[in-house]
VOBA-1610 file (N, C-alpha, C; in pm, whole numbers, padded with zeros to 5 digits, always signed):
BEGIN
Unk+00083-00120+00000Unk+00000+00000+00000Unk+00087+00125+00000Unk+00097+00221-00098Unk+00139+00362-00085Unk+00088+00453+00027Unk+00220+00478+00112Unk+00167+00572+00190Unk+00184+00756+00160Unk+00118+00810+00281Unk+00191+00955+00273Unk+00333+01011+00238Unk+00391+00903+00323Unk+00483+00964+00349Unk+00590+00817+00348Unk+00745+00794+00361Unk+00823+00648+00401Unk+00849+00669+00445Unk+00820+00505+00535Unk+00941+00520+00697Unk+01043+00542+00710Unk+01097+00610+00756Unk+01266+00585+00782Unk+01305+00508+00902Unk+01389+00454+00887Unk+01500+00335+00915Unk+01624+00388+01011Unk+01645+00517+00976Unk+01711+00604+01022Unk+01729+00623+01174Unk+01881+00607+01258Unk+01877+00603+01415Unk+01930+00732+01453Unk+01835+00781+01561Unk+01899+00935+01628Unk+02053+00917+01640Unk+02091+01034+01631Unk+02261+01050+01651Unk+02293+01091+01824Unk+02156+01096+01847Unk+02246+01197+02002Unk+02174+01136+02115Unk+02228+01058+02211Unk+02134+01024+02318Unk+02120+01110+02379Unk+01974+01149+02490Unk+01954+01160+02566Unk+01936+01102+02728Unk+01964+01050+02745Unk+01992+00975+02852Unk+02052+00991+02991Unk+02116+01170+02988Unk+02161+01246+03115Unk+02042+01259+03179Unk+02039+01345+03283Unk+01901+01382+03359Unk+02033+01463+03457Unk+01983+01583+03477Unk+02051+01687+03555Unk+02004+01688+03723Unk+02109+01751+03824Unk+02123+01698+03907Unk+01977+01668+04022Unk+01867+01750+04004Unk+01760+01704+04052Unk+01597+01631+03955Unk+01727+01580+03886Unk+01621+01454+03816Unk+01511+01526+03735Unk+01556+01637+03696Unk+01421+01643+03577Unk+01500+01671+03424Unk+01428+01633+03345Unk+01500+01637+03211Unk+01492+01763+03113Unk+01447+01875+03202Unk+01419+02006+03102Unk+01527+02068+03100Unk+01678+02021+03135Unk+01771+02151+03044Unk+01867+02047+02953Unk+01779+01892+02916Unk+01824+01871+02848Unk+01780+01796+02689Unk+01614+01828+02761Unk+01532+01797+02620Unk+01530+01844+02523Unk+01582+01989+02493Unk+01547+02030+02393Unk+01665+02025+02301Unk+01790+01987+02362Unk+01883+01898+02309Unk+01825+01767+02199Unk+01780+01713+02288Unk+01754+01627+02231Unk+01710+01630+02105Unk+01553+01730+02123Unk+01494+01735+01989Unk+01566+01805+01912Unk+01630+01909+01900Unk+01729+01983+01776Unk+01805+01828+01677Unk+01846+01763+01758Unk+01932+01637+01746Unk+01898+01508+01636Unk+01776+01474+01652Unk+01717+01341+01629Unk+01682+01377+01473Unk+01769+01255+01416Unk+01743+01276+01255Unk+01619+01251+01230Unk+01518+01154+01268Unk+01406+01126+01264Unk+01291+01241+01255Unk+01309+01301+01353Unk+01283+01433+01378Unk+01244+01535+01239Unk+01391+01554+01199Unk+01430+01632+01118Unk+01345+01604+00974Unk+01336+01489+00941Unk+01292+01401+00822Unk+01127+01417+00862Unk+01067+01440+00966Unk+00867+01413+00985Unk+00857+01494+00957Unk+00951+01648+01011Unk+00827+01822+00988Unk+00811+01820+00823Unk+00746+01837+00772Unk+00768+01907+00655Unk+00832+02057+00650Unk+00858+02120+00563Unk+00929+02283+00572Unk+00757+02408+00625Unk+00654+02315+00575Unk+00540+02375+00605Unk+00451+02382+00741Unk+00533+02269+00779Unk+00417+02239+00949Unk+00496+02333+01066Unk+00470+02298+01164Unk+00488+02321+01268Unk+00617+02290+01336Unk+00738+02322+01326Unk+00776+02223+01375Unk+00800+02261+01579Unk+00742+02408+01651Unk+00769+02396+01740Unk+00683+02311+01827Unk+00561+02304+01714Unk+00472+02193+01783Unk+00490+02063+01787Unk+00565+02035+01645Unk+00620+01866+01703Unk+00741+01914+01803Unk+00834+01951+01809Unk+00926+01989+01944Unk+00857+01957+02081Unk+00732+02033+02074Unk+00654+02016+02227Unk+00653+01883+02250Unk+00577+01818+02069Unk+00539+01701+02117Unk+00620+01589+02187Unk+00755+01586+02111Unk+00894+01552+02142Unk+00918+01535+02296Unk+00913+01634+02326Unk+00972+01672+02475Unk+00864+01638+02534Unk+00785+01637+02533Unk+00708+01575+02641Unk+00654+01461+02626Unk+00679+01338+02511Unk+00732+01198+02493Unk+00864+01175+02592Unk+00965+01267+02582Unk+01087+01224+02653Unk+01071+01250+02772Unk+01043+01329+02812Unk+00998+01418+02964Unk+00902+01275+03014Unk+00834+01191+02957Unk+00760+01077+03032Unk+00797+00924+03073Unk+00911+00927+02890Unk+00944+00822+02869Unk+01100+00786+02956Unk+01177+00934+02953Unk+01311+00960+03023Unk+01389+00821+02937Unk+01436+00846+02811Unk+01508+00731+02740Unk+01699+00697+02788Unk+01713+00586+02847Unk+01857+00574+02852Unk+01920+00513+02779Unk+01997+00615+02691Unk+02063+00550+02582Unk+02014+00580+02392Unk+02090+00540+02307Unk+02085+00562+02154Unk+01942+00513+02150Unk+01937+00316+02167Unk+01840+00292+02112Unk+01650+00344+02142Unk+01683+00359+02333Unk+01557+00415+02332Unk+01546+00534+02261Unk+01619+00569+02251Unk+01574+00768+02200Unk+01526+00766+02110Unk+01557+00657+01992Unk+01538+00656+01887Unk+01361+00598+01859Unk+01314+00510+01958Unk+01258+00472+01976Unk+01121+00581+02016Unk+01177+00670+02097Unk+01093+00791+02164Unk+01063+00884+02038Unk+01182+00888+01924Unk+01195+01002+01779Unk+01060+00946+01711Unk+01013+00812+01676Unk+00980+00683+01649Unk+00789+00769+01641Unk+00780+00751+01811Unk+00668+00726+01874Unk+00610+00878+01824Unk+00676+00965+01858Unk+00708+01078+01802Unk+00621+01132+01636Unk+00678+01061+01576Unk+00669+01074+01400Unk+00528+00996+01404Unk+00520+00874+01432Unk+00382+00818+01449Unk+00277+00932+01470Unk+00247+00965+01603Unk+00211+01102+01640Unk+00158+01202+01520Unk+00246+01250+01476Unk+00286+01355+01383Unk+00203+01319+01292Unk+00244+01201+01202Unk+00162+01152+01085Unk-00019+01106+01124Unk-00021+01049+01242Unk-00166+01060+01261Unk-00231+01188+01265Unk-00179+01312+01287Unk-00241+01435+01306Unk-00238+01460+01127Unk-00162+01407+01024Unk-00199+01472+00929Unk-00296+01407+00899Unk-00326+01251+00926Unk-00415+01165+00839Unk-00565+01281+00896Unk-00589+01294+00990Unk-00704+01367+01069Unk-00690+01502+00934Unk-00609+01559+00943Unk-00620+01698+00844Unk-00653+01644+00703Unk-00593+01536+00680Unk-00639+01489+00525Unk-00764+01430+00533Unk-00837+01374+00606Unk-00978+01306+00598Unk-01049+01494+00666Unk-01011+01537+00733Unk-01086+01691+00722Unk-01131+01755+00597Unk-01001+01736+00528Unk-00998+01812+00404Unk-01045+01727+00301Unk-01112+01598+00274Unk-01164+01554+00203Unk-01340+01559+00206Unk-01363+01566+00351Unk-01513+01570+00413Unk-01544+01727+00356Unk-01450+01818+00366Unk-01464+01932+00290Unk-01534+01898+00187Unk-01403+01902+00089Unk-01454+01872-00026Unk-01561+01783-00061Unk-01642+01677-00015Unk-01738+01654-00064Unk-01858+01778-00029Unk-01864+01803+00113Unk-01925+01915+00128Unk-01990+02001+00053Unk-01848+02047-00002Unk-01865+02156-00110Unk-01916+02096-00240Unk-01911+02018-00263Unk-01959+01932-00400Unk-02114+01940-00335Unk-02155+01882-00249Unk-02309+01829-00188Unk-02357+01975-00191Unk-02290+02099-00165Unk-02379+02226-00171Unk-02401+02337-00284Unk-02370+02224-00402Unk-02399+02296-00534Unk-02498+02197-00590Unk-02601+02106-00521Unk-02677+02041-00567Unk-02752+02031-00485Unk-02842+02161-00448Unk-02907+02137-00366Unk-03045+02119-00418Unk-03043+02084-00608Unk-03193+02067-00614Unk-03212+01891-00628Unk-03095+01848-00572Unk-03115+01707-00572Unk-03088+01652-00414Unk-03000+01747-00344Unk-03027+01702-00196Unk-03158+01732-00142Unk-03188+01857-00152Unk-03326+01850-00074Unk-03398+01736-00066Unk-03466+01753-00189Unk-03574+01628-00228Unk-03528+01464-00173Unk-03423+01431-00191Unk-03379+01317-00092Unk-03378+01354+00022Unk-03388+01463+00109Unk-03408+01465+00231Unk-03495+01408+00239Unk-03604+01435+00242Unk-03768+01371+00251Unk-03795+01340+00140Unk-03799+01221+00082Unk-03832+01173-00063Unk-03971+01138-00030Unk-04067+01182+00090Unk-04244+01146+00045Unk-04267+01257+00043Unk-04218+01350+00072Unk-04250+01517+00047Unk-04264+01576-00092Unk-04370+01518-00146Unk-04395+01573-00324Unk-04357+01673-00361Unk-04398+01809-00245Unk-04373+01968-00305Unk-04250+02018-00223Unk-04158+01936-00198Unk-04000+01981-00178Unk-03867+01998-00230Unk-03876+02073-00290Unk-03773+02120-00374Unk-03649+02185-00328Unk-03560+02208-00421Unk-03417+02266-00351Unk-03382+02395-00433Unk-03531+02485-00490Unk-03568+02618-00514Unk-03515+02734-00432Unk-03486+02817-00459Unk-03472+02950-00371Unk-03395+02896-00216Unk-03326+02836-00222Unk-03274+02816-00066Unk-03106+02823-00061Unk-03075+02878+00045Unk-02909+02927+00059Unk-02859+02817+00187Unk-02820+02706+00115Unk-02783+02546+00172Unk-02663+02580+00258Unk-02532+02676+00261Unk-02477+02727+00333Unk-02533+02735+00506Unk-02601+02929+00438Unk-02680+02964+00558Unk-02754+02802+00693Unk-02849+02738+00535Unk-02929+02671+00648Unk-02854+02551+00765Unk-02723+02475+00686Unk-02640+02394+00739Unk-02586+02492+00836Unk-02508+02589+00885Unk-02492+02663+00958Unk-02585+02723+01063Unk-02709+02672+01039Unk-02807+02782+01111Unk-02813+02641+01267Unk-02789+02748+01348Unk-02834+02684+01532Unk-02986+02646+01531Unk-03033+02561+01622Unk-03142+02507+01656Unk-03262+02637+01689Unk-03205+02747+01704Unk-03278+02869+01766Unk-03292+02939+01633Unk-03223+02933+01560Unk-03206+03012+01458Unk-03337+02978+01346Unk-03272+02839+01332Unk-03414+02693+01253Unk-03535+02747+01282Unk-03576+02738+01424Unk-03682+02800+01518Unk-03764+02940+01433Unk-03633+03022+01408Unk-03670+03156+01428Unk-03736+03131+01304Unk-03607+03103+01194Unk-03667+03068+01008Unk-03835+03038+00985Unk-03846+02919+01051Unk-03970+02867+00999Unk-04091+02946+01058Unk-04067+03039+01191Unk-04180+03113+01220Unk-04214+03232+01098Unk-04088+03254+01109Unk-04108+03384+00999Unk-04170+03309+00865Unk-04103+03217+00823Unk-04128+03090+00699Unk-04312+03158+00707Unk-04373+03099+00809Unk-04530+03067+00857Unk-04592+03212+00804Unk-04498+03322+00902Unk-04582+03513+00925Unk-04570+03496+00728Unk-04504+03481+00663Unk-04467+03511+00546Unk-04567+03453+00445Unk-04569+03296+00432Unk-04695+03208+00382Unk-04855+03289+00427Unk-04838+03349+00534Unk-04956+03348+00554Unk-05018+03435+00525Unk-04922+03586+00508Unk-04937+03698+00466Unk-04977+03691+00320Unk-04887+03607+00276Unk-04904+03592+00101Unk-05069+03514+00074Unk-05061+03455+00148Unk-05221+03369+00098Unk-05308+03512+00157Unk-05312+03590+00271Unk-05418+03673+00301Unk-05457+03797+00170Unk-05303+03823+00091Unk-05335+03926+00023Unk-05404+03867-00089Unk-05379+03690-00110Unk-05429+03633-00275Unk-05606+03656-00229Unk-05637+03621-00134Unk-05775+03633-00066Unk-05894+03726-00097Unk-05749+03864-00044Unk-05810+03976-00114Unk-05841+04025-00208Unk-05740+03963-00294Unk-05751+04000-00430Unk-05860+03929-00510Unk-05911+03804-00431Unk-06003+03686-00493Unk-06134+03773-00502Unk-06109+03804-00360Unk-06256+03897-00308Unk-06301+03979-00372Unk-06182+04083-00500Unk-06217+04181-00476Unk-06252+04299-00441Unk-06367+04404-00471Unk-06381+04508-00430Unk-06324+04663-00419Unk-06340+04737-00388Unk-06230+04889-00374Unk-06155+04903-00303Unk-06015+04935-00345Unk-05911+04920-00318Unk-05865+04791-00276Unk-05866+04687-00340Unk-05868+04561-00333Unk-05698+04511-00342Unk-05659+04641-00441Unk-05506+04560-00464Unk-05361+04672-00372Unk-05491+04827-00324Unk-05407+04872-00182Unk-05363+04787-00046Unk-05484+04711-00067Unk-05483+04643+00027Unk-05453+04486+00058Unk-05407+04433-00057Unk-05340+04334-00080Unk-05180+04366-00058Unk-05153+04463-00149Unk-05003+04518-00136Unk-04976+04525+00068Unk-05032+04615+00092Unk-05022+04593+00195Unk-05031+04464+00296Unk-05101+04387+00289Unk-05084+04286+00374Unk-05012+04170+00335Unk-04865+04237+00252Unk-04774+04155+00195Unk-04666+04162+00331Unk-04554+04121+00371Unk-04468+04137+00493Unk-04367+04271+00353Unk-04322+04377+00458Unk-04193+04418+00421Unk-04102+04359+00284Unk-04072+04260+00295Unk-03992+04179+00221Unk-04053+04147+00096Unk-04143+04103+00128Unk-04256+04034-00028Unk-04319+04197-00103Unk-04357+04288-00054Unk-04371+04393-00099Unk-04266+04512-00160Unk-04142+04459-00132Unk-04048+04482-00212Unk-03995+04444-00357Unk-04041+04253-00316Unk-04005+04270-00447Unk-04092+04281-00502Unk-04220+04294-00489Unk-04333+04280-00552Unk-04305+04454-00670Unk-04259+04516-00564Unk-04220+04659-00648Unk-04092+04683-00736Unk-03993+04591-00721Unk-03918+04574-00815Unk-03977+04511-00943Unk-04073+04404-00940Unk-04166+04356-01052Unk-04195+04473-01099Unk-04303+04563-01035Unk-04357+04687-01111Unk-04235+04727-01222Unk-04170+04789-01102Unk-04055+04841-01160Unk-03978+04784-01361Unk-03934+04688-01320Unk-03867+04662-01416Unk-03973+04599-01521Unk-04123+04642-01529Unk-04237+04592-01618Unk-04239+04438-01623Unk-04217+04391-01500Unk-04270+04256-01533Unk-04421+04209-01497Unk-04525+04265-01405Unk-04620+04269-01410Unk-04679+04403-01375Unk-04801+04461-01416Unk-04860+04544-01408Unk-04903+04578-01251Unk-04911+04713-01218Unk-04956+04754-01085Unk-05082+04746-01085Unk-05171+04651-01085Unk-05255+04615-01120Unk-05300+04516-01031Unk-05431+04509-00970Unk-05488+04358-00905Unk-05463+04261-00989Unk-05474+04257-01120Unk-05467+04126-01172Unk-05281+04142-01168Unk-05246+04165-01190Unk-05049+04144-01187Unk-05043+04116-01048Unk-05096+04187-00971Unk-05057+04109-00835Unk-05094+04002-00772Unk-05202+03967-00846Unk-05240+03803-00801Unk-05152+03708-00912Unk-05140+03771-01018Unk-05070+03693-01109Unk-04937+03678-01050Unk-04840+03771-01000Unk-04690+03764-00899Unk-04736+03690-00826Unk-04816+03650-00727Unk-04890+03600-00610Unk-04844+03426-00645Unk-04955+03434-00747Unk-04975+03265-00795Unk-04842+03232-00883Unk-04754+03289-00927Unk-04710+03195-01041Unk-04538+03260-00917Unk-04537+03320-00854Unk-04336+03339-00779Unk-04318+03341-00660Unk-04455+03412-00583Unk-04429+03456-00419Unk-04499+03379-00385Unk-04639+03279-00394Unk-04646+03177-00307Unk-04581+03065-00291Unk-04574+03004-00428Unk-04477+02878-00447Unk-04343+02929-00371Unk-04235+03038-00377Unk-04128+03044-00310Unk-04144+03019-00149Unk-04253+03120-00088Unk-04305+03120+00044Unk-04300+02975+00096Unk-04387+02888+00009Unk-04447+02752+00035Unk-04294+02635+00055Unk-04240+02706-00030Unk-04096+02620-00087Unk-04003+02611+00068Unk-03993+02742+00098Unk-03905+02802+00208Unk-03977+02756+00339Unk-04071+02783+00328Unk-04178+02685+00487Unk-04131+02571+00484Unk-04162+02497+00316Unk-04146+02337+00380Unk-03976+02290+00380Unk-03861+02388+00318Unk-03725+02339+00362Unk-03725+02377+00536Unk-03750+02476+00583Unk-03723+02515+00740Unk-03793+02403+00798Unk-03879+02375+00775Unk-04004+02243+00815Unk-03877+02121+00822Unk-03799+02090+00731Unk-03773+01945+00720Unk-03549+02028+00743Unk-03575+02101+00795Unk-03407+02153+00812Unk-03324+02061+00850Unk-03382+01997+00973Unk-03278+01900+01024Unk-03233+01748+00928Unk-03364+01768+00888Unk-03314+01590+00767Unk-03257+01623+00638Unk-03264+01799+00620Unk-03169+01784+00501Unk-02990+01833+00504Unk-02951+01906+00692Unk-02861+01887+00716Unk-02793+01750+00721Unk-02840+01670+00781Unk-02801+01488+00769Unk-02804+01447+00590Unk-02869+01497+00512Unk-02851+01438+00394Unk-02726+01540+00339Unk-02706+01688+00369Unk-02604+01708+00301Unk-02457+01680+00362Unk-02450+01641+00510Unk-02354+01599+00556Unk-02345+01407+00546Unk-02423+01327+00508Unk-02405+01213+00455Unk-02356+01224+00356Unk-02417+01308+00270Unk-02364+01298+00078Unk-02184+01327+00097Unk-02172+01436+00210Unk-02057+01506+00218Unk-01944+01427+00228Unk-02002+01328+00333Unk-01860+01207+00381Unk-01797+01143+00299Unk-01858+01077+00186Unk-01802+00980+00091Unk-01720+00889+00147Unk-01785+00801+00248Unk-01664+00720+00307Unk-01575+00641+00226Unk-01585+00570+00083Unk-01565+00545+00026Unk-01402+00582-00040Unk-01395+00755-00022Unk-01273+00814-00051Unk-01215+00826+00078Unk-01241+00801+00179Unk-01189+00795+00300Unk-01105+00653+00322Unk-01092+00542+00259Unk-01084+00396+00267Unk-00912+00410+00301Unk-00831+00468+00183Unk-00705+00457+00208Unk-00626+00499+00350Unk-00733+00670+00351Unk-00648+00701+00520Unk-00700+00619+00607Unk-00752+00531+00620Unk-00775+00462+00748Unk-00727+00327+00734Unk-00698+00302+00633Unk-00598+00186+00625Unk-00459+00202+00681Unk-00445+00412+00640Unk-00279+00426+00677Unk-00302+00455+00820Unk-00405+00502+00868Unk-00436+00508+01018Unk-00408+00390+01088Unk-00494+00284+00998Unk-00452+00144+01064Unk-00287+00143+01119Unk-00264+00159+01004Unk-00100+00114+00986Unk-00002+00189+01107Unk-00062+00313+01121Unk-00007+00368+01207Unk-00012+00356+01341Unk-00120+00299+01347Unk-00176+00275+01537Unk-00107+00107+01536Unk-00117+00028+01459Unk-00006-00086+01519Unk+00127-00036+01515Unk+00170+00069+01412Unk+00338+00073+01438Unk+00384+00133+01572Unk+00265+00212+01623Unk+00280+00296+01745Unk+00300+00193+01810Unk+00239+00135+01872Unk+00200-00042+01961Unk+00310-00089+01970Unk+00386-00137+01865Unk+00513-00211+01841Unk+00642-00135+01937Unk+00629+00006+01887Unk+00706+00052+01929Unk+00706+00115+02076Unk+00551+00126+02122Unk+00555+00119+02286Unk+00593+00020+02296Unk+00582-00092+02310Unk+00593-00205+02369Unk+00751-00258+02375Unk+00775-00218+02256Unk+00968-00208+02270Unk+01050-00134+02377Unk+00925+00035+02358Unk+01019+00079+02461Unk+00983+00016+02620Unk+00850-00015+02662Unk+00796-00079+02789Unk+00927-00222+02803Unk+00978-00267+02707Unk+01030-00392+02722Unk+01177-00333+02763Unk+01229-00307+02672Unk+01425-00199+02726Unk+01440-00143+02881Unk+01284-00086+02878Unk+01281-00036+03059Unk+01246-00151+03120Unk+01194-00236+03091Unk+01187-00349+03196Unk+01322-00452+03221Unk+01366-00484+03095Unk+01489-00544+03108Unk+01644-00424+03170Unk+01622-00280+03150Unk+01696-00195+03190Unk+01697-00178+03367Unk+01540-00206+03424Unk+01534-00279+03546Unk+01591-00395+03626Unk+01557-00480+03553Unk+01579-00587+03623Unk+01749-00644+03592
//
């Protein structure tokens, strides 16, 4: 199997193995880590390397290695470490990317959210926003979702009805928002200021959208789970967790080597 990265084979040059005169190893760990070819070979020129250093030193600071071979052993446990934190950044950055793939199709996620939901579509909705939106927030959406639907059916009502000033008073009992654009329509001559243009905007853009937007806030939570299922692709995930595998027995091996050197260094 191709990995990230190849093992090296490679043995530290510098033991650590002093300990200064009241037994703690901090004026001589960081010796250490400058030292260890192993070391040198995990950072990339791009990472971190005072953070693997930390990590370093406080492997040795636990493990206290006496001698070449443990140290090397501690450099070892070390790099293991290291490379599991990228596999985590590379399966991050792949869950991304499906992500981002799953939120340019949102007229095919929706509708698999709730596939018995006939009139659910993935129309007029900002799949971002709603995946981001808090449980309070959801809350807030679909009330307004409701003031909005309901406003829009009261003015079609009016307009059904009739009568004088029939379409003052439709306009008006549009919310803020819907009566805006309703005046950008005017505006740019797409329907007439007219009762009949405004039931005609009514029936054929602002209820269906209204209706659309009720029933995504309605079903929010099952189409966050469908765009974060689509997102995972465990499928492209298969290799890093094979190298994950690989990495959590090499770790193992190599505790257990060092648990064994200190036991026989005991007895």
């Amino acid at each position: 199997m191709q990995t990230l990265e190849h093992d090296s084979t490679a043995v530290a040059c510098v033991s650590a193995d002093s300990e200064t005169p009241n037994g703690s190893y901090e004026a001589v760990r960081f010796n250490a880590v400058r030292h260890g070819i192993l070391c040198k070979l995990a950072v990339l020129a791009h990472e971190d390397h005072a953070e693997f250093d930390d990590l370093l030193a406080a492997l040795i600071e636990e493990h206290r290695p006496a001698g070449i071979t443990e140290r090397h052993l501690i450099d070892e446990l070390a790099t293991i470490i290291w490379r599991k934190r990228r596999v985590l950044l590379a399966e991050g950055a792949k869950i991304n990317e499906g992500l981002k793939n799953t939120l340019r199709s949102p007229k095919t996620v929706i509708p698999a959210a709730a596939p018995f939901q006939s009139d659910l579509s993935g129309e007029h909705v900002d799949l971002p926003n709603l995946l981001n939106a808090t449980t309070e927030r959801i809350a807030e959406r679909r009330q307004e979702a409701d003031v909005d639907l309901a406003a829009t059916r009261k003015a079609a009502a009016i307009l059904a009805k009739g009568g004088p000033n029939a379409y003052d008073k439709a306009r008006r009992a549009l919310i803020p928002d819907s009566r805006d654009w309703w005046d950008i329509q005017v505006d740019e001559e797409e329907y007439p200021a007219t009762a009949e243009g405004l039931a005609g905007f009514i029936r054929e853009s602002l209820e269906p959208v209204c209706a659309g937007i009720a029933q995504q806030v309605q079903h929010a939570a099952a189409i966050k789970a469908q765009i974060l299922g689509e997102g995972l692709r465990p499928h492209l995930l298969e290799n890093l967790s094979r190298y994950e595998t690989h990495l959590d027995r090499k770790f193992e091996r190599t505790l257990a080597m060092i648990l064994k050197l200190k036991d026989l260094r005991g007895a």
